[in-house]
N, C-alpha and C positions, 0 to 999 in steps of 0.2 A: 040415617040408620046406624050411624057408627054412634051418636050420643045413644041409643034406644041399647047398644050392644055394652057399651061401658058402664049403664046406668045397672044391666041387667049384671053383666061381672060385679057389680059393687056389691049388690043384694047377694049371689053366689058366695063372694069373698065373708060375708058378714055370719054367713050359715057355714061358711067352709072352717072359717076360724071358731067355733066355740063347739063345732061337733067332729072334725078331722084332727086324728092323734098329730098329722103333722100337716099344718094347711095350708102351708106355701107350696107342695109340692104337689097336693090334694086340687089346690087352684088353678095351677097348670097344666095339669092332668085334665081337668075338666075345659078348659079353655081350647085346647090346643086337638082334644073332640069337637067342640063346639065350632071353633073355626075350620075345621073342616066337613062338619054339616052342612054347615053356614055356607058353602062353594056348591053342594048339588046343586041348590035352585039356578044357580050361577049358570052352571053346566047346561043343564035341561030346556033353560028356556031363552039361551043366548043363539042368535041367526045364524052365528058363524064362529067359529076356532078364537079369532082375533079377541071376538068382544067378552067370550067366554073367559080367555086367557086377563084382561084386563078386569073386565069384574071380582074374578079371581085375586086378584094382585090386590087391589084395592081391601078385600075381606084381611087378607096378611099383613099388609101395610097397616090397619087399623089396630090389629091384634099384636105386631110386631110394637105397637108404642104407647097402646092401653093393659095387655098381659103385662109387662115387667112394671109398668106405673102401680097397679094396683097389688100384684104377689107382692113389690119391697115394702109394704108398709104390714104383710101376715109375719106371723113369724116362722124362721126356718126350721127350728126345731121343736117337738113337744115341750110343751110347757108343763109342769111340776106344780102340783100344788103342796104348800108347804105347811103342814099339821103344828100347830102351838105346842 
């Protein structure tokens, strides 16, 4: 599920950079909702505290080393387009 989540941030990242005035910041913003969507189902259909809390961890873990791989390559600032 973690490749289906970075595959999905990449496609995100591609629409976030050529439509978000600034889409590194745009990317994280959207990410960092997403991974916490990404933890309800976690929550709701785990037996017990323990496994919830570990499914949980794993969504952050995933997000904590695929969000910054994928924002370093947007750019941080508005891009300029530059008239002849």
């Amino acid at each position: 599920m973690t490749l289906v989540g970075a595959l999905l941030g990449i496609v995100i990242a591609l629409v976030v950079r050529r439509r978000a005035a600034n889409p590194r910041r745009t990317f994280v913003r959207i990410c960092v909702v997403a991974t916490a969507v990404s933890c309800v189902p976690s929550m709701a259909i785990a037996p017990n505290v323990g496994i919830a809390l570990a499914l949980i961890a794993t969504h952050v873990l995933g997000a904590a080393i695929v969000v910054p791989a994928i924002a370093s390559r947007l750019p941080a600032q508005p891009t300029t387009a530059h008239s002849p």
